[in-house]
C-alpha positions in Angstrom: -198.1 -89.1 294.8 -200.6 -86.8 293.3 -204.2 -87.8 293.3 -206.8 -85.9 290.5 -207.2 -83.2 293.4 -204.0 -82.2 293.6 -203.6 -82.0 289.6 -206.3 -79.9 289.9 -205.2 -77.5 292.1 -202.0 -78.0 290.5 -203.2 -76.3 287.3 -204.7 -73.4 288.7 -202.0 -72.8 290.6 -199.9 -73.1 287.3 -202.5 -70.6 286.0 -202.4 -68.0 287.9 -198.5 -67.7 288.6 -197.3 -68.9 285.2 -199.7 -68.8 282.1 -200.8 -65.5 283.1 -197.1 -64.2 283.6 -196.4 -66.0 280.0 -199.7 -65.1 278.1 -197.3 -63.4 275.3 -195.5 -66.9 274.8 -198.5 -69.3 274.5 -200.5 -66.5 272.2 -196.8 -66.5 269.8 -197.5 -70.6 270.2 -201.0 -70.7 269.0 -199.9 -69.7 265.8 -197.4 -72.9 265.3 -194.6 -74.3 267.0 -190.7 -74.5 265.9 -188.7 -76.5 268.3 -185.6 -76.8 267.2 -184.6 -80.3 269.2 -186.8 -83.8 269.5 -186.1 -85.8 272.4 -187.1 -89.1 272.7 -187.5 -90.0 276.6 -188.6 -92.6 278.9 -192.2 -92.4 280.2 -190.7 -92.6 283.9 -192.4 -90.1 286.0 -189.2 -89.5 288.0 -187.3 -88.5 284.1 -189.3 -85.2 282.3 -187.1 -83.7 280.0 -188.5 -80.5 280.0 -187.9 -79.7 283.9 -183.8 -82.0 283.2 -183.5 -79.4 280.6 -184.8 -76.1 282.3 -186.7 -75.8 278.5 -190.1 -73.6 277.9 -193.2 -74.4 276.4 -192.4 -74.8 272.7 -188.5 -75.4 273.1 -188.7 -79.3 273.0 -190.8 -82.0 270.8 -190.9 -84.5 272.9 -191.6 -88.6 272.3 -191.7 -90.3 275.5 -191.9 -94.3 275.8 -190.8 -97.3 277.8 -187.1 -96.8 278.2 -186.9 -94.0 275.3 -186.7 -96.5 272.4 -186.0 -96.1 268.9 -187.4 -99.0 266.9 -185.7 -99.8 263.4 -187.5 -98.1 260.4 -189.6 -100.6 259.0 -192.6 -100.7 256.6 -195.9 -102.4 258.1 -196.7 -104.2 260.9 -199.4 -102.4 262.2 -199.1 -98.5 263.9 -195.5 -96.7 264.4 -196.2 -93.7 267.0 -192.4 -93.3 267.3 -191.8 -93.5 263.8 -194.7 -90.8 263.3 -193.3 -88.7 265.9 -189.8 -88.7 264.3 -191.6 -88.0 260.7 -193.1 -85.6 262.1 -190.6 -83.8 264.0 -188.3 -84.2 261.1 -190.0 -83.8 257.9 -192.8 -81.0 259.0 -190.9 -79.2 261.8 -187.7 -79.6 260.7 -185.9 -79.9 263.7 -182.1 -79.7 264.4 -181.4 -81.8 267.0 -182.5 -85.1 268.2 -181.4 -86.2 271.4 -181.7 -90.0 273.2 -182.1 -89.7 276.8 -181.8 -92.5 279.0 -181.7 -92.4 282.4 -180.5 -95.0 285.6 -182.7 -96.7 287.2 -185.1 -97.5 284.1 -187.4 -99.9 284.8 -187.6 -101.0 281.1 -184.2 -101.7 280.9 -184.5 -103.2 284.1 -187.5 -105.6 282.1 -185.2 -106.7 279.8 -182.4 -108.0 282.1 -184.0 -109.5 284.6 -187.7 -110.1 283.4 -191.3 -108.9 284.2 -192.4 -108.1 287.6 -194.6 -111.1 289.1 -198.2 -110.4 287.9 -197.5 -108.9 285.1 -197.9 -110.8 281.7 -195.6 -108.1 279.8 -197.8 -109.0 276.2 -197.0 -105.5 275.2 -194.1 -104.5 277.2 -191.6 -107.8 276.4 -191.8 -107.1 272.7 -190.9 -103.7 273.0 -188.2 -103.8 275.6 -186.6 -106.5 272.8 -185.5 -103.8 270.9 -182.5 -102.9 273.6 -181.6 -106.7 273.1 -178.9 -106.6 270.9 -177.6 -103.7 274.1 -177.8 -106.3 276.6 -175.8 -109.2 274.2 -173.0 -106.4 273.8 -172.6 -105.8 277.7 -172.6 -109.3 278.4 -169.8 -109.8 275.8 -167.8 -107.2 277.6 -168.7 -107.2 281.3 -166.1 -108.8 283.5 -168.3 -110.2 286.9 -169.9 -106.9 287.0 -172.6 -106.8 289.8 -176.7 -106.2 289.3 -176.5 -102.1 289.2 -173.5 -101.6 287.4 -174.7 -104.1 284.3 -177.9 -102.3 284.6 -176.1 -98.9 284.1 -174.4 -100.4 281.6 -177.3 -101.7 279.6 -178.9 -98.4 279.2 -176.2 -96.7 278.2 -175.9 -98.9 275.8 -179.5 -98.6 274.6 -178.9 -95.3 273.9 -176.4 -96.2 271.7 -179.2 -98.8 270.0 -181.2 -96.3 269.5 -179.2 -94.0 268.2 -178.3 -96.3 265.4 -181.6 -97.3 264.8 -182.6 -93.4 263.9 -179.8 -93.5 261.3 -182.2 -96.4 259.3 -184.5 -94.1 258.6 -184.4 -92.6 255.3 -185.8 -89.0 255.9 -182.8 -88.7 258.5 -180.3 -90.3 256.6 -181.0 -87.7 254.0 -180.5 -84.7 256.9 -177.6 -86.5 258.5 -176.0 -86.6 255.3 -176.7 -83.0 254.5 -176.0 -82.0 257.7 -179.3 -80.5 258.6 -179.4 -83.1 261.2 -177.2 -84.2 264.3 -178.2 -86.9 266.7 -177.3 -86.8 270.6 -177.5 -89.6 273.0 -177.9 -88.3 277.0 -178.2 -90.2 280.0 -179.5 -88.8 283.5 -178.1 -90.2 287.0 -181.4 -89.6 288.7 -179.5 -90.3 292.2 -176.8 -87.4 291.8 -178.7 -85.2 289.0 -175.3 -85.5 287.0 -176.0 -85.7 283.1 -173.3 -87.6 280.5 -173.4 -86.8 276.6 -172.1 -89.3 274.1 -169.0 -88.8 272.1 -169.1 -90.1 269.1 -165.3 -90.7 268.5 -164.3 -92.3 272.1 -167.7 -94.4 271.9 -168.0 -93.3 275.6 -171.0 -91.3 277.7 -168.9 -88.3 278.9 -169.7 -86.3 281.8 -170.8 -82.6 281.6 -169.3 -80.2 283.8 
């Protein structure tokens, strides 16, 4: 674990062997940014899409949250950072791409199966987590006497898939999606093995790349 120290000397290390070797890109950045994919990630420090994906500054606009949620679009009821995000992303930078990625071992998902941790209340947490309910209900209805990991797997796979619906409510990406200015991807990460499965949207199954 890192204490402020180490960040420190973290960014001057970064500093002096990358931004000065990259000064070309960030000056090109200054000027705007064009990123042609949004991901929406977890906040788990063990999951950053940016090193999973080997991409550079300015490759990736990137919304991370507990267990990489997509909340239905909705009018009111108070402040929408993902919803911003994906407005943003969508409607001003006009990105290509926007990719899901879950991960195992999400402790989110992990919330909504089995509950908070003792001590914690969960006031904000619970409510969010909810939205990968409807996820959990459709793994129940299949799962055969599946143990504690595999269900768990299971479930945020399938909150991926939640997610990925949830994006197509949204009327600015409806509109792309149907002009096909748009396509949406749902990855999840094996954080044990480093092996990476895509979605296919005809088989309905996560699909291992080689």
């Amino acid at each position: 674990m890192s204490d402020i120290k180490q960040l420190v000397a973290g960014f001057r290390q970064f500093h002096e062997d990358y931004f000065r070797g990259e000064q070309g890109l960030y000056a090109a950045l200054s000027q705007g940014q064009n990123p042609s994919t949004l991901v929406i990630a977890c906040s788990d420090s063990r999951v950053d899409p940016a090193i999973v994906m080997n991409a550079k500054p300015g490759d990736l606009f990137v919304v991370r949250n507990v267990a990489n949620l997509v909340p239905p679009y909705e009018k009111g009821g108070g402040y929408h950072g993902v919803s911003a995000a994906l407005e943003f992303g969508v409607c001003s930078l006009n990105v290509e791409n926007i990719i899901v990625m879950g991960h195992k071992h999400c402790g989110g998902i992990k919330v909504l199966t089995e509950g908070m941790p003792e001590g914690i209340d969960g006031e904000f947490i619970k409510p969010w987590v909810s939205i990968a309910k409807p996820a959990m209900e459709r793994v129940k209805q299949l799962a055969n006497k599946q143990d504690k990991t595999a269900f768990l797997c299971d479930c945020e796979r399938e909150a991926i898939k939640v997610s990925l619906e949830n994006l197509a409510t949204f009327p600015f990406i409806q509109t792309r999606l149907a002009q096909g200015n748009l396509t949406l991807h749902g990855w999840y990460f094996d954080i044990e093995d480093g092996a990476m499965s895509v979605f296919d949207e005809q088989s309905k199954q996560f699909k291992q790349v080689d």
